[in-house]
C-alpha positions in Angstrom: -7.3 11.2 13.8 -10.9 10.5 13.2 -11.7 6.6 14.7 -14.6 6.2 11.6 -12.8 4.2 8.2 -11.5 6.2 5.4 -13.6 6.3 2.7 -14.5 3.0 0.1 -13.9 3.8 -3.8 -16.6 5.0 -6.1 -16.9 3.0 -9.0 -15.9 5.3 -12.3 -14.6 8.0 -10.3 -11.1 8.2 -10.4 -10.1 11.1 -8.5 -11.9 10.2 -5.6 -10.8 6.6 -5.3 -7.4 8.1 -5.7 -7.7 9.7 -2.7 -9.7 6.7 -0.8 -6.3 5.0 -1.8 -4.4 7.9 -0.4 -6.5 8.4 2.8 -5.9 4.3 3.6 -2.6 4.8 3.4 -2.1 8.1 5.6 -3.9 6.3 8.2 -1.7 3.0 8.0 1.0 5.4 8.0 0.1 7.3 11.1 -0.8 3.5 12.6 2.8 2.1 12.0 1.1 -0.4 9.8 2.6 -1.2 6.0 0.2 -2.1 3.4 0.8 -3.7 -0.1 0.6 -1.4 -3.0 -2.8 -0.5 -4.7 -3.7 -2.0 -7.1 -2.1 -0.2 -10.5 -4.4 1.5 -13.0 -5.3 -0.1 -15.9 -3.0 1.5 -19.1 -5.2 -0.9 -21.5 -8.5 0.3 -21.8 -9.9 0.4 -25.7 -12.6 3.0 -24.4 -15.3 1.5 -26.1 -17.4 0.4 -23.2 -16.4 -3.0 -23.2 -18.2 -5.7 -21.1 -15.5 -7.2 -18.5 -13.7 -3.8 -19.1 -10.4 -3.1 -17.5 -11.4 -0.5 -15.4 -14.0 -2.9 -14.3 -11.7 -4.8 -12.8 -9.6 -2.1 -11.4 -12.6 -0.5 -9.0 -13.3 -4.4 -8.1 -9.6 -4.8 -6.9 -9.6 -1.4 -5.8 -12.9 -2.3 -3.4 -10.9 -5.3 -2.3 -8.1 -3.2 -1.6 -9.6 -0.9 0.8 -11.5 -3.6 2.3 -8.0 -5.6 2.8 -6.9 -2.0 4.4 -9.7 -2.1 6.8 -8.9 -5.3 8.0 -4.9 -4.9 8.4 -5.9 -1.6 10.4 -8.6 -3.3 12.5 -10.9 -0.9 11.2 
């Protein structure tokens, strides 16, 4: 297993912060190490481009998340 960190989230790319989230995981996995749960995706969201939107706050946590990862993993 590669020693450089998974991959942080893209903001307004789901896919790919999917598999950040997936990546993180594998490596905790393979580490021995248990991490909380992602945060959830937002089942809320209006779609008109609202200021303080939902998915707003989802990459935010999602960011946080990874970041949190890192840090449980001593990456």
């Amino acid at each position: 297993m590669s020693d450089a960190p998974p991959p942080s989230p893209r903001t307004g790319d789901l896919a790919y912060t999917r598999a950040c989230f997936a990546a993180w995981q594998a490596r905790a996995e393979a580490q021995g190490v248990t991490l909380r749960a992602p945060p959830p995706e937002p089942t809320t969201c209006c779609g008109r481009g609202c200021n303080g939107c939902v998915w707003e706050g989802f990459y935010a946590a999602a960011h946080f998340w990874c970041e949190d990862a890192a840090q449980a993993l001593g990456v």
